[in-house]
Predicted model as a PDB file, atoms N, CA, C, CB and O in Angstrom, pLDDT in the B-factor column:
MODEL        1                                                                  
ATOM      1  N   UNK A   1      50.058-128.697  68.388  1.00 68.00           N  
ATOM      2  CA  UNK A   1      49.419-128.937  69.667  1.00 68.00           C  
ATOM      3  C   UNK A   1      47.964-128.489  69.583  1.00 68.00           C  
ATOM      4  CB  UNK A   1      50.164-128.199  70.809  1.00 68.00           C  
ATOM      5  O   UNK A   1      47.490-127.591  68.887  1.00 68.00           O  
ATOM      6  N   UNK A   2      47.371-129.288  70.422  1.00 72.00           N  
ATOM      7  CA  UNK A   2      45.883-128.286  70.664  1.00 72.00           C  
ATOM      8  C   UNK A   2      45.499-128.059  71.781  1.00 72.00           C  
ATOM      9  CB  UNK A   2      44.626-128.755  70.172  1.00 72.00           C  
ATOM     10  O   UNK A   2      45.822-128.851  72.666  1.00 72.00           O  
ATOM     11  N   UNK A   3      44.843-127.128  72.037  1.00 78.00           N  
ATOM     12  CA  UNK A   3      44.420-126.187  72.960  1.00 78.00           C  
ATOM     13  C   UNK A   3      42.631-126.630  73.292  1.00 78.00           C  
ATOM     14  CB  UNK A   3      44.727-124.531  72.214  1.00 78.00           C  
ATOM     15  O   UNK A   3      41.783-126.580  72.401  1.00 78.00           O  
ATOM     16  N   UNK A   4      42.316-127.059  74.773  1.00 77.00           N  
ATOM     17  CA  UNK A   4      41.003-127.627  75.188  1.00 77.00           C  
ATOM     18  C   UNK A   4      40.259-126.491  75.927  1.00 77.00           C  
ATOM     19  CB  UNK A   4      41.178-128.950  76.140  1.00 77.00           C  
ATOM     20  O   UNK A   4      40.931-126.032  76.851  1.00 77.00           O  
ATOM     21  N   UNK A   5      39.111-125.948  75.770  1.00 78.00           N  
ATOM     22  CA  UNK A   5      38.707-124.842  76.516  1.00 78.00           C  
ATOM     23  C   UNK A   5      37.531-125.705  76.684  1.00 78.00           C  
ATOM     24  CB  UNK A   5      38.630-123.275  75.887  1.00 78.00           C  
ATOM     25  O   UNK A   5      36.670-125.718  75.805  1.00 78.00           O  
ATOM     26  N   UNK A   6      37.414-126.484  77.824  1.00 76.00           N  
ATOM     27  CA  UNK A   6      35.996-127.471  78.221  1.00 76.00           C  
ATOM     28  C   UNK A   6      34.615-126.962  78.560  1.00 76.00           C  
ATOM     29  CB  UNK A   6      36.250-128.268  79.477  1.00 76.00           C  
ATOM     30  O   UNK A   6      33.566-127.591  78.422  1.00 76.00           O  
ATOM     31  N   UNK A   7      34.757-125.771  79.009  1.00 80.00           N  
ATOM     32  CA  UNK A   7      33.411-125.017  79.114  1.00 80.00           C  
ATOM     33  C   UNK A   7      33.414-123.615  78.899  1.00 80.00           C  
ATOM     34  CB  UNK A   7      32.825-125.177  80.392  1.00 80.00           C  
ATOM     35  O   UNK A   7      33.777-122.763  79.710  1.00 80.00           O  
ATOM     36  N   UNK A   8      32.861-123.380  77.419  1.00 82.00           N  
ATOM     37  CA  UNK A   8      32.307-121.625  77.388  1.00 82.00           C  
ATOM     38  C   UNK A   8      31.221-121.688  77.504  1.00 82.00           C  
ATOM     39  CB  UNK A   8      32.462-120.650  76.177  1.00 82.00           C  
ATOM     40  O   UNK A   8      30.342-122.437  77.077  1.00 82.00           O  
ATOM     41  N   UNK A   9      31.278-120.532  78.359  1.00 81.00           N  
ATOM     42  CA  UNK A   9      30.237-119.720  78.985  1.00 81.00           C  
ATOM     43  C   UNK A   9      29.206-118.397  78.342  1.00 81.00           C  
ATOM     44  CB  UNK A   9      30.991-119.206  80.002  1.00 81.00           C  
ATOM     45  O   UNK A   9      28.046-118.086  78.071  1.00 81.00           O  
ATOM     46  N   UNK A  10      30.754-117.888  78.348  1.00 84.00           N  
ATOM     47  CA  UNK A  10      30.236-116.651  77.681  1.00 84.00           C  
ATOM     48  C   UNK A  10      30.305-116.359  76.126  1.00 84.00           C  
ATOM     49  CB  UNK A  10      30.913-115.609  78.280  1.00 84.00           C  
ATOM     50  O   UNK A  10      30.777-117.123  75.284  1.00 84.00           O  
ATOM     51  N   UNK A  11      29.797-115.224  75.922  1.00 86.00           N  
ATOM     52  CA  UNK A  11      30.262-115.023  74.078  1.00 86.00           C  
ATOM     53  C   UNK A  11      31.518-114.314  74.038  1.00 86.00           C  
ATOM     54  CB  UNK A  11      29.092-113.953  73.008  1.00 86.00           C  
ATOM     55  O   UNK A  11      32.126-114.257  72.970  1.00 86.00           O  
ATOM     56  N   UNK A  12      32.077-113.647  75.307  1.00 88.00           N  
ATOM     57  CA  UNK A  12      33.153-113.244  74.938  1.00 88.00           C  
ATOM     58  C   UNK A  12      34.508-114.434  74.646  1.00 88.00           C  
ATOM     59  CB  UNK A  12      33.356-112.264  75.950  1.00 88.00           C  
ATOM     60  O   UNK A  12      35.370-114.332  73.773  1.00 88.00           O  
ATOM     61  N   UNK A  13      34.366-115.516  75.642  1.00 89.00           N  
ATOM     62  CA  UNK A  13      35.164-116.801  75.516  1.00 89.00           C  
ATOM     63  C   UNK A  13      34.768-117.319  73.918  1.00 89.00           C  
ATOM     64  CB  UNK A  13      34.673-118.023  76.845  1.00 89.00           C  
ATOM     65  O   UNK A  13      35.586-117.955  73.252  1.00 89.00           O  
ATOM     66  N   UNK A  14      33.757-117.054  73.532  1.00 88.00           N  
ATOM     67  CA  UNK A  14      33.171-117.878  72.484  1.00 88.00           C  
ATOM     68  C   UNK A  14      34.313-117.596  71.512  1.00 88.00           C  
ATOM     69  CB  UNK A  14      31.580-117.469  71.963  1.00 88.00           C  
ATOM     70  O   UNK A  14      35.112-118.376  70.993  1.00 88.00           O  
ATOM     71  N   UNK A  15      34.093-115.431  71.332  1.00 89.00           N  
ATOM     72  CA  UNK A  15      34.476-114.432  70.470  1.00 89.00           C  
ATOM     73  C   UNK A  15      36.249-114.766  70.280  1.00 89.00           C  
ATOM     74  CB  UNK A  15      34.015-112.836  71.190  1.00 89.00           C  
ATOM     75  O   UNK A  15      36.930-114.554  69.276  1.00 89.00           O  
ATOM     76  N   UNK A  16      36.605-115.240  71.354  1.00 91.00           N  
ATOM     77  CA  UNK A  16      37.830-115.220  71.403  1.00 91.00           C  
ATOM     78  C   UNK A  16      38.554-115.933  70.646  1.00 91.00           C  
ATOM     79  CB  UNK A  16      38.122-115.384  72.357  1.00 91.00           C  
ATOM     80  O   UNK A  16      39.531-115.666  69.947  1.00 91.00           O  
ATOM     81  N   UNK A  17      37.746-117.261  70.934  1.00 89.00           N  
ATOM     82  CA  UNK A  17      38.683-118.502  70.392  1.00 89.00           C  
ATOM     83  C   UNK A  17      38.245-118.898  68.589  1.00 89.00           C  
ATOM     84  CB  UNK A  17      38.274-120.114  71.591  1.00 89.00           C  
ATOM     85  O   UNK A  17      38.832-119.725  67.891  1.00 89.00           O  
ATOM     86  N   UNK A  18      37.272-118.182  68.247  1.00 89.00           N  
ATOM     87  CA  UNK A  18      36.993-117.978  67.237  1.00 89.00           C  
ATOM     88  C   UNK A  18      38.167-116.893  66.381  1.00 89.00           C  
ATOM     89  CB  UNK A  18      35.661-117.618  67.441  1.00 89.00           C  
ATOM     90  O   UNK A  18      38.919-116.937  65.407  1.00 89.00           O  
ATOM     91  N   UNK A  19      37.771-115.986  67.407  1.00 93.00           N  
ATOM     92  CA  UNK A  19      39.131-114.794  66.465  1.00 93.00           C  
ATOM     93  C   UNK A  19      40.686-115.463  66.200  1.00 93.00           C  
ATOM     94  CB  UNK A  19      39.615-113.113  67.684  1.00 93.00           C  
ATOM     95  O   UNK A  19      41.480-115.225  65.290  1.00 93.00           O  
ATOM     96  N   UNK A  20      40.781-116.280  67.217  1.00 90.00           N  
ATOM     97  CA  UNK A  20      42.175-117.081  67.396  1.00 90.00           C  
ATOM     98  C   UNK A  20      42.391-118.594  66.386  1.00 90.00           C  
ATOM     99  CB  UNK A  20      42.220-117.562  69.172  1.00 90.00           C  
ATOM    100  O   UNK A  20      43.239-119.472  66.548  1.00 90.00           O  
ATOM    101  N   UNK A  21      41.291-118.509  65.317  1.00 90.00           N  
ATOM    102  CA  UNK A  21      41.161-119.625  64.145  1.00 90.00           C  
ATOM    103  C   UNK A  21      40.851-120.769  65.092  1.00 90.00           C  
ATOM    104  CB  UNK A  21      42.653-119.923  63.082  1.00 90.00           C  
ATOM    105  O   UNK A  21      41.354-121.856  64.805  1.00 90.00           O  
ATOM    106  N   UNK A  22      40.088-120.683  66.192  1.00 88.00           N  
ATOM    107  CA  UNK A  22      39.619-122.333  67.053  1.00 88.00           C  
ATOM    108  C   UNK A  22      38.254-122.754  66.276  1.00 88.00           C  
ATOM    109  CB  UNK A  22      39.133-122.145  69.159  1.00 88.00           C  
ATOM    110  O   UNK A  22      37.779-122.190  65.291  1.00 88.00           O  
ATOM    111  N   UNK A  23      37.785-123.790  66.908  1.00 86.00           N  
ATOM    112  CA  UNK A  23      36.940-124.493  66.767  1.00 86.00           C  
ATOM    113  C   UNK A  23      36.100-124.595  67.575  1.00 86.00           C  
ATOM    114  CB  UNK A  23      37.253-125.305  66.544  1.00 86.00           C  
ATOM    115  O   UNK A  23      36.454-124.518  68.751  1.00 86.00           O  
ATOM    116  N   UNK A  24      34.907-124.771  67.312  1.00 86.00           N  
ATOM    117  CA  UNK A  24      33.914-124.946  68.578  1.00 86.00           C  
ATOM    118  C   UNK A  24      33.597-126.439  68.730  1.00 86.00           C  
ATOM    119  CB  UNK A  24      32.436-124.092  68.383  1.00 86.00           C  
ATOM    120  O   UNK A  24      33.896-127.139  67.763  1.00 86.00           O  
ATOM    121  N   UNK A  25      33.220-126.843  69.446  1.00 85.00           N  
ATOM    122  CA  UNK A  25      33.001-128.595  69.353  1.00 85.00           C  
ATOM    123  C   UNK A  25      31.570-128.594  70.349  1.00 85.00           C  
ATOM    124  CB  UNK A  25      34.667-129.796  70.223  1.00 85.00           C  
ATOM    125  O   UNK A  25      31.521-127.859  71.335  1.00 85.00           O  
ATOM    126  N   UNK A  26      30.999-129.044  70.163  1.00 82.00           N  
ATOM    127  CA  UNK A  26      29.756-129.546  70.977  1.00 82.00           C  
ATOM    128  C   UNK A  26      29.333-131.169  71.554  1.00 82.00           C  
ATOM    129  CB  UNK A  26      28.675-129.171  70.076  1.00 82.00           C  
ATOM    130  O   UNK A  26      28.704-131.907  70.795  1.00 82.00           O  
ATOM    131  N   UNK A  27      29.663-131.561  72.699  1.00 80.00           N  
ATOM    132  CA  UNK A  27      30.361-132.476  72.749  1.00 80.00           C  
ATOM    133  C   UNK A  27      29.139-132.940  73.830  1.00 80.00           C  
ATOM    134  CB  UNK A  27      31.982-132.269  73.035  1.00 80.00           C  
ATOM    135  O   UNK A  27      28.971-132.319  74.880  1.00 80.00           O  
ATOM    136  N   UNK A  28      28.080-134.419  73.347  1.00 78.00           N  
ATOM    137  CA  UNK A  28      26.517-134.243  74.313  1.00 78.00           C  
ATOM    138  C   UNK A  28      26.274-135.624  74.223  1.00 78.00           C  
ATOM    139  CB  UNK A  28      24.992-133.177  73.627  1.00 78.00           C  
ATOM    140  O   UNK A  28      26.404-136.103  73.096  1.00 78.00           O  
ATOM    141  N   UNK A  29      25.794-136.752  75.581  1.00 77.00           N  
ATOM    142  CA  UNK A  29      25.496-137.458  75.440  1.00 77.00           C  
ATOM    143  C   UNK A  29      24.368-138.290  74.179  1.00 77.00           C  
ATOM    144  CB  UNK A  29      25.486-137.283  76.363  1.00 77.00           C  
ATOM    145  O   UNK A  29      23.420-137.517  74.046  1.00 77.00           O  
ATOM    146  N   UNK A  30      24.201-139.287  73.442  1.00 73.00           N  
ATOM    147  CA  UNK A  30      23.748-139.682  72.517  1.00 73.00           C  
ATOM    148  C   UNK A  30      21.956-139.764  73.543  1.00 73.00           C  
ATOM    149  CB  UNK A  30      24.740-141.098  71.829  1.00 73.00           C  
ATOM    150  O   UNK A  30      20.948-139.256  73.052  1.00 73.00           O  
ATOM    151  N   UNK A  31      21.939-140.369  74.716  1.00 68.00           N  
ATOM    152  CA  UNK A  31      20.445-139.903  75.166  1.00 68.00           C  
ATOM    153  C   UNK A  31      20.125-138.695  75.318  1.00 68.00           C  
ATOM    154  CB  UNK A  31      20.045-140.340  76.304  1.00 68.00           C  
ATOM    155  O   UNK A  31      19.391-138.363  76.248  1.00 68.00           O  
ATOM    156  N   UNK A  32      20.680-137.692  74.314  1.00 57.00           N  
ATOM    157  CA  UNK A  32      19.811-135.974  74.877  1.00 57.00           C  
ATOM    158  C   UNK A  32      19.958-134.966  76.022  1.00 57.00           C  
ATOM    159  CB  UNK A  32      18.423-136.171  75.236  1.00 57.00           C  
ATOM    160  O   UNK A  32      19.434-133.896  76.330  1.00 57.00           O  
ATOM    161  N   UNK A  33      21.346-136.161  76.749  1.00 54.00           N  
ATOM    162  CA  UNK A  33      21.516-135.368  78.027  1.00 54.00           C  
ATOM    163  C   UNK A  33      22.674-134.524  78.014  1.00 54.00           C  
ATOM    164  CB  UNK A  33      21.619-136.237  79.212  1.00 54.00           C  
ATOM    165  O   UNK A  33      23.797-134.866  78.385  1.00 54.00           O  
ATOM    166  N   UNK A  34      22.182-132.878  77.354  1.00 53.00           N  
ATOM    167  CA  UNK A  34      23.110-132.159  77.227  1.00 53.00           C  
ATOM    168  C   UNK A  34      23.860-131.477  78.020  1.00 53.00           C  
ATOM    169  CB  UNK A  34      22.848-131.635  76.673  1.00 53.00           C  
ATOM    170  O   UNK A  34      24.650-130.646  77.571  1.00 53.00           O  
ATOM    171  N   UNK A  35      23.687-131.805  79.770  1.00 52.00           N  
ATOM    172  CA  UNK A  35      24.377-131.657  80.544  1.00 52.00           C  
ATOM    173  C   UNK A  35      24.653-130.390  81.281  1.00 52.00           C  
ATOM    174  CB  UNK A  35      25.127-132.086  80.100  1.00 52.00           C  
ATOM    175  O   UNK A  35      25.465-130.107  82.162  1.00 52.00           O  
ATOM    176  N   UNK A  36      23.336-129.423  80.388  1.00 54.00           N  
ATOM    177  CA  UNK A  36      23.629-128.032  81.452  1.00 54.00           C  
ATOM    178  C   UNK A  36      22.786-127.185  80.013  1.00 54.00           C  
ATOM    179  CB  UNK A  36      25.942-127.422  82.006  1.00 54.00           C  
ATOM    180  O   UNK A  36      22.652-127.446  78.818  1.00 54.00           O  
ATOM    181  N   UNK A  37      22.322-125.996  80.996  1.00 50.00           N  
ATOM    182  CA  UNK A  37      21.866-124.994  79.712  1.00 50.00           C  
ATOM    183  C   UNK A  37      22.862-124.147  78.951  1.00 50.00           C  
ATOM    184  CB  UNK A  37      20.878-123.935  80.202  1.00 50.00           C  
ATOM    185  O   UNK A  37      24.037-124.108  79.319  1.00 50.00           O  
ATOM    186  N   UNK A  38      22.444-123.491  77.937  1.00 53.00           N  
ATOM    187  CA  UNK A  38      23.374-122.541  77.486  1.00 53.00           C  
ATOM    188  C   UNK A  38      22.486-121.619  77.453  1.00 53.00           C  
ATOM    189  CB  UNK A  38      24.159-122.750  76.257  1.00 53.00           C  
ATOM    190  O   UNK A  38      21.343-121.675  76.998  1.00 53.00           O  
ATOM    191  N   UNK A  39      23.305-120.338  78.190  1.00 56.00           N  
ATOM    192  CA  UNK A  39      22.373-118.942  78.425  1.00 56.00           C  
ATOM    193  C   UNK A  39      22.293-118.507  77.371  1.00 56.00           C  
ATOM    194  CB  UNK A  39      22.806-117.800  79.300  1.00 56.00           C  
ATOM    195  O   UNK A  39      21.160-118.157  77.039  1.00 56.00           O  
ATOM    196  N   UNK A  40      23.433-118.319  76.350  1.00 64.00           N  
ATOM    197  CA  UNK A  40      23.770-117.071  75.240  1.00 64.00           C  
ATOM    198  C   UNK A  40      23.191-117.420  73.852  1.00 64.00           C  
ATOM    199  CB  UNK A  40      25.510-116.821  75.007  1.00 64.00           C  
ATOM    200  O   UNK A  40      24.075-117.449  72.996  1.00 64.00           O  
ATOM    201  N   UNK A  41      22.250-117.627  73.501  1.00 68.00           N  
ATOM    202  CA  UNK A  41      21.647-118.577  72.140  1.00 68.00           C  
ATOM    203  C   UNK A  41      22.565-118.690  71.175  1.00 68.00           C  
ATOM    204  CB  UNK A  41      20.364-117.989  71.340  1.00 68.00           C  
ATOM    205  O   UNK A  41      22.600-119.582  70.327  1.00 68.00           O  
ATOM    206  N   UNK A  42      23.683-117.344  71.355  1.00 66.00           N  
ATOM    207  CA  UNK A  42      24.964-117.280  69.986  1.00 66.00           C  
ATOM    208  C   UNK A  42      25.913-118.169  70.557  1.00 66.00           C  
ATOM    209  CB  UNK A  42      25.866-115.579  69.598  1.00 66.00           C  
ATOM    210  O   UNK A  42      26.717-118.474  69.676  1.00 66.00           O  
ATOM    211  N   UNK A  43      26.218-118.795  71.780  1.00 71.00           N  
ATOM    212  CA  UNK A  43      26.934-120.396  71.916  1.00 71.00           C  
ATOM    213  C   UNK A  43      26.452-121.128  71.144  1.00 71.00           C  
ATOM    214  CB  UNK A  43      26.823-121.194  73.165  1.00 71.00           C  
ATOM    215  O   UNK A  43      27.261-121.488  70.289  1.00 71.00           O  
ATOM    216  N   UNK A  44      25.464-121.537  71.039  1.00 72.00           N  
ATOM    217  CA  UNK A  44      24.819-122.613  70.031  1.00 72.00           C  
ATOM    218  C   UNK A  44      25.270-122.812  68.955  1.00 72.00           C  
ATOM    219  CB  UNK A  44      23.650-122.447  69.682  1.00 72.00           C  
ATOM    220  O   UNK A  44      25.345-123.990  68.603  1.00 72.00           O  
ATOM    221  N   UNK A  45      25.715-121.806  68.076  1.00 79.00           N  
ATOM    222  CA  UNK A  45      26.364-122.235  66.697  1.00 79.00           C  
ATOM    223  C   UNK A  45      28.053-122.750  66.790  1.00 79.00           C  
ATOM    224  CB  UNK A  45      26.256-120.809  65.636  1.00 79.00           C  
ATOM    225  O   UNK A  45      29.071-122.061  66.712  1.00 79.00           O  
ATOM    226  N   UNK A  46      27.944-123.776  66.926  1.00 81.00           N  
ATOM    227  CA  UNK A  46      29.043-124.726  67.017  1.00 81.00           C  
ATOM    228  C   UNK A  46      29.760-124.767  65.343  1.00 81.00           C  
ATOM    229  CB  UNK A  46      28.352-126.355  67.604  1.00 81.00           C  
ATOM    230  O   UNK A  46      29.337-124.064  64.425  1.00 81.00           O  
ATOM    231  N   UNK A  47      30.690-125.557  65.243  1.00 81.00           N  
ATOM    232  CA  UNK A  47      31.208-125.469  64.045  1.00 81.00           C  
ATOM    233  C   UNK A  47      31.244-127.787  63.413  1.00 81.00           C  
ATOM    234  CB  UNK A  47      33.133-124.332  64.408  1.00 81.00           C  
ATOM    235  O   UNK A  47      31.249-128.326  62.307  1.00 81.00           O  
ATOM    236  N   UNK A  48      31.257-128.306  64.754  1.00 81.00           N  
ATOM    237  CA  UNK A  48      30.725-129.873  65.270  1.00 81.00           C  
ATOM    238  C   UNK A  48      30.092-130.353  65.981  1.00 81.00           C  
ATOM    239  CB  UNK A  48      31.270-130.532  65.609  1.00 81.00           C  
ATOM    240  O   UNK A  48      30.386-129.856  67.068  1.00 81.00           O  
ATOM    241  N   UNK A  49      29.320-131.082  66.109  1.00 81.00           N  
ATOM    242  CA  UNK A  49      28.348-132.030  67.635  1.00 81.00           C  
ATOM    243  C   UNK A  49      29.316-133.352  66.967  1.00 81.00           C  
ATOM    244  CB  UNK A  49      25.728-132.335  67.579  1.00 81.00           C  
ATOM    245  O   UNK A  49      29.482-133.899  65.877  1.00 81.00           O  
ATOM    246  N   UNK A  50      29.773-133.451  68.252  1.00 82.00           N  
ATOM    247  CA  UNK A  50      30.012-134.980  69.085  1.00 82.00           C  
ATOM    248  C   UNK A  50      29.249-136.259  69.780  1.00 82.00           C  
ATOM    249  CB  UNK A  50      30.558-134.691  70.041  1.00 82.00           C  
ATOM    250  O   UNK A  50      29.986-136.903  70.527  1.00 82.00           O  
ATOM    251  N   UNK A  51      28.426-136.550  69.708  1.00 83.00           N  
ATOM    252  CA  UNK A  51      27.885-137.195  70.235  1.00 83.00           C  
ATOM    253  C   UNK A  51      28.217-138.848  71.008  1.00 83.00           C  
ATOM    254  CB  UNK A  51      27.181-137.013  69.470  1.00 83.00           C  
ATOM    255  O   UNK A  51      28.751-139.579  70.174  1.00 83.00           O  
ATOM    256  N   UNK A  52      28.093-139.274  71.843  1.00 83.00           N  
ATOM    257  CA  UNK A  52      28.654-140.606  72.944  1.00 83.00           C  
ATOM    258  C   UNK A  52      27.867-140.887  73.714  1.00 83.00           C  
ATOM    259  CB  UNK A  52      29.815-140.454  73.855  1.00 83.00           C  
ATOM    260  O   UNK A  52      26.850-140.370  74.176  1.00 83.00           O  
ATOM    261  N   UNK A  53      28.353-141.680  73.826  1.00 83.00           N  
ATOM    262  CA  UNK A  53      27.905-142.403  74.890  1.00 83.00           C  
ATOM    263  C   UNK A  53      27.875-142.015  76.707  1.00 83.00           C  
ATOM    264  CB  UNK A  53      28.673-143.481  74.626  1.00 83.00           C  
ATOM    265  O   UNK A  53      28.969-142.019  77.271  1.00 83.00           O  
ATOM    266  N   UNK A  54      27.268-141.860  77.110  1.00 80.00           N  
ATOM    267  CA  UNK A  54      27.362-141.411  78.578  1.00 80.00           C  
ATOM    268  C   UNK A  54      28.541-141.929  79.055  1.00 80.00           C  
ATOM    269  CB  UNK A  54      26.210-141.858  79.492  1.00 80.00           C  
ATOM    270  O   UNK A  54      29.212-141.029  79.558  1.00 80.00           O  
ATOM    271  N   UNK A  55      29.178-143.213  79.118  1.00 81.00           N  
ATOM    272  CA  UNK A  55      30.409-143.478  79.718  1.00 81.00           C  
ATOM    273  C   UNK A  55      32.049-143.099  79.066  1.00 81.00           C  
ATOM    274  CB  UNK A  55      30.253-144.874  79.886  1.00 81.00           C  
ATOM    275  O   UNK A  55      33.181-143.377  79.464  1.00 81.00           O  
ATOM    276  N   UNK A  56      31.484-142.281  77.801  1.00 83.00           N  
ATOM    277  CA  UNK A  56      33.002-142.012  77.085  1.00 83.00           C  
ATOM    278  C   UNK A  56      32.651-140.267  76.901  1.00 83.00           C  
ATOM    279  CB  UNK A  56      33.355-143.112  75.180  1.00 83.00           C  
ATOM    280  O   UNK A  56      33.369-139.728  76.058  1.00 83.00           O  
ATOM    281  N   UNK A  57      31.786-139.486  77.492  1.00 77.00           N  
ATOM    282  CA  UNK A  57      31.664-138.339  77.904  1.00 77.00           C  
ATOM    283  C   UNK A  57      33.254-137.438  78.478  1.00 77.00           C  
ATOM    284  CB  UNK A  57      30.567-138.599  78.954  1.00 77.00           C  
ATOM    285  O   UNK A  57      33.532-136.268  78.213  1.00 77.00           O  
ATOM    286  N   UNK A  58      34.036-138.347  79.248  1.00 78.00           N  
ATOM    287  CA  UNK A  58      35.538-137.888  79.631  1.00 78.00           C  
ATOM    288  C   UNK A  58      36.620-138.596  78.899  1.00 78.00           C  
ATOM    289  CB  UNK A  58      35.843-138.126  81.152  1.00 78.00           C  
ATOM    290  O   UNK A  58      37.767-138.295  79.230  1.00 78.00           O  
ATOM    291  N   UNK A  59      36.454-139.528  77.916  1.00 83.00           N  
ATOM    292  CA  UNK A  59      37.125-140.157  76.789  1.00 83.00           C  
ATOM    293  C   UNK A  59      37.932-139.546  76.111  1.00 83.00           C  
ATOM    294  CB  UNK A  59      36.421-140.581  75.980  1.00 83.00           C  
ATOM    295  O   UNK A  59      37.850-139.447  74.886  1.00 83.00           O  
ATOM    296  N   UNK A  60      39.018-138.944  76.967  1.00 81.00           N  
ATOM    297  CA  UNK A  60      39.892-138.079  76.001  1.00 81.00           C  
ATOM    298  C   UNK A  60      40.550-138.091  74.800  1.00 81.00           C  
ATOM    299  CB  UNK A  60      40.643-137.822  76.439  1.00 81.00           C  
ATOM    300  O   UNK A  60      40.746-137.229  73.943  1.00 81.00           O  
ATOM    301  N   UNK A  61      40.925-139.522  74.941  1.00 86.00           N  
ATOM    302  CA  UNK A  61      41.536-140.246  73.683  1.00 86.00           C  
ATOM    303  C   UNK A  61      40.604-140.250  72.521  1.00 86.00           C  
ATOM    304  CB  UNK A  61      41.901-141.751  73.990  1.00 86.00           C  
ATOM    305  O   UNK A  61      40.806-139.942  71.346  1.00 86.00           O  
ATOM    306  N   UNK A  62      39.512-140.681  73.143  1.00 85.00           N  
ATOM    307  CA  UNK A  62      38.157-140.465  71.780  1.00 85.00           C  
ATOM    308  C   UNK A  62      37.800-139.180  71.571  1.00 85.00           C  
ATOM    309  CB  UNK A  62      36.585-141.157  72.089  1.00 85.00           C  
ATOM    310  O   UNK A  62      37.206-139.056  70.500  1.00 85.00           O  
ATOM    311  N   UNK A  63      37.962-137.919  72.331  1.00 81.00           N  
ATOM    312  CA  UNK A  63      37.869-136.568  71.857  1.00 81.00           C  
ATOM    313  C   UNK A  63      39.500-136.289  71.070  1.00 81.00           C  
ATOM    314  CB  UNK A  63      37.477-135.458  73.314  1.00 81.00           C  
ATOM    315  O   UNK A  63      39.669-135.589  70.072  1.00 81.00           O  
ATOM    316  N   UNK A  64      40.171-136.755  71.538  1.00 82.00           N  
ATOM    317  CA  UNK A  64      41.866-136.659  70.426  1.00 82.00           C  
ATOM    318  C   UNK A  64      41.398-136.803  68.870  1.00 82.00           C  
ATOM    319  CB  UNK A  64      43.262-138.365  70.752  1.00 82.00           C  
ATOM    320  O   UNK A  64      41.125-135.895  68.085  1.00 82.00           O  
ATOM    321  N   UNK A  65      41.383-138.535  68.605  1.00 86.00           N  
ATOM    322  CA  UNK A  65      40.515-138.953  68.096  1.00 86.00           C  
ATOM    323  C   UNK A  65      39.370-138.136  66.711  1.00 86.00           C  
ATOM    324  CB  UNK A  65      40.062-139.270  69.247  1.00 86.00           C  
ATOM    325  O   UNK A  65      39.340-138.329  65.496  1.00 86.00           O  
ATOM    326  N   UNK A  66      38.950-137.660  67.174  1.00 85.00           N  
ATOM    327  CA  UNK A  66      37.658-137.018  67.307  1.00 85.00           C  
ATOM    328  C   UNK A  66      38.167-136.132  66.060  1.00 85.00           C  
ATOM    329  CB  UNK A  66      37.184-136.232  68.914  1.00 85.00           C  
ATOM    330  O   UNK A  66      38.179-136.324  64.844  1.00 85.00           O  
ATOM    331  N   UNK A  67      38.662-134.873  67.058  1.00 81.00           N  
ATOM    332  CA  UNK A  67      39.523-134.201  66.576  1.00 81.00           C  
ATOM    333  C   UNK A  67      40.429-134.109  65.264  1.00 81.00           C  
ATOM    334  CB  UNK A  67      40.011-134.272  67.320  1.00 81.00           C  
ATOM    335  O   UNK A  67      40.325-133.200  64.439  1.00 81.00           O  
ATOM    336  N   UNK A  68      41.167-134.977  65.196  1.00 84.00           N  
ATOM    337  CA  UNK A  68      42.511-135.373  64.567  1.00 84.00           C  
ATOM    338  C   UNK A  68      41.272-135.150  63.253  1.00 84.00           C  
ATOM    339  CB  UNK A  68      43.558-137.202  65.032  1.00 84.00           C  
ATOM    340  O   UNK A  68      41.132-134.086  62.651  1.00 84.00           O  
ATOM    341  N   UNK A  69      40.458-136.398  62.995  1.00 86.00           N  
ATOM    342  CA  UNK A  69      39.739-136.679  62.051  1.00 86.00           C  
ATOM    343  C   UNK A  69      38.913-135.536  61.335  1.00 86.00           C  
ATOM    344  CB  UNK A  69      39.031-137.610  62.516  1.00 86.00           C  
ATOM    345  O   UNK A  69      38.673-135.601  60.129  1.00 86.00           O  
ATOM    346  N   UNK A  70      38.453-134.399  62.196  1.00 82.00           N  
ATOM    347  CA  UNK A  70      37.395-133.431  61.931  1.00 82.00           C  
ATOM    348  C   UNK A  70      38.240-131.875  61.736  1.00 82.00           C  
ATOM    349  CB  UNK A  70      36.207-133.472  63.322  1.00 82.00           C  
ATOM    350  O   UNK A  70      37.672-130.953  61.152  1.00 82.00           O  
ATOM    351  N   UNK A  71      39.636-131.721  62.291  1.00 81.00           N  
ATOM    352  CA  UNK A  71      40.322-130.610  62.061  1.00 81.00           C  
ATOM    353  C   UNK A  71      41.182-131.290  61.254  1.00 81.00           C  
ATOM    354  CB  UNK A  71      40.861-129.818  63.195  1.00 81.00           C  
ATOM    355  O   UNK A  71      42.115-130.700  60.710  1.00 81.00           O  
TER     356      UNK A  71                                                      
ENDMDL                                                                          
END                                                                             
């Protein structure tokens, strides 16, 4: 199974799911519209960027997908 944590925030959420063998995914429209800031500069190191299209942004099947292929 996998486990979706759609928005970290903090570094402790970050710390967590890292300690727990997760993945980070970075998941940002292909025009640059990354959809919000990130306060903590140590969010930033992702482990993937995703990139789409503005209309497949909630494309779950294509984040499944995604997934399957990259884990």
């Amino acid at each position: 199974s996998i486990r979706i944590y759609d928005d970290i925030r903090s570094l402790g959420e970050y710390e967590y799911i890292k300690k727990c063998g997760g993945k980070i995914v970075r998941v940002e429209t292909k025009d640059n519209n990354k959809g919000g800031v990130i306060y903590d500069s140590a969010l930033n190191t992702v482990d993937v960027t995703l990139s789409v299209s503005e209309t497949d942004i909630y494309n779950l099947e294509l984040m499944y997908e995604f997934i399957k292929r990259n884990f």
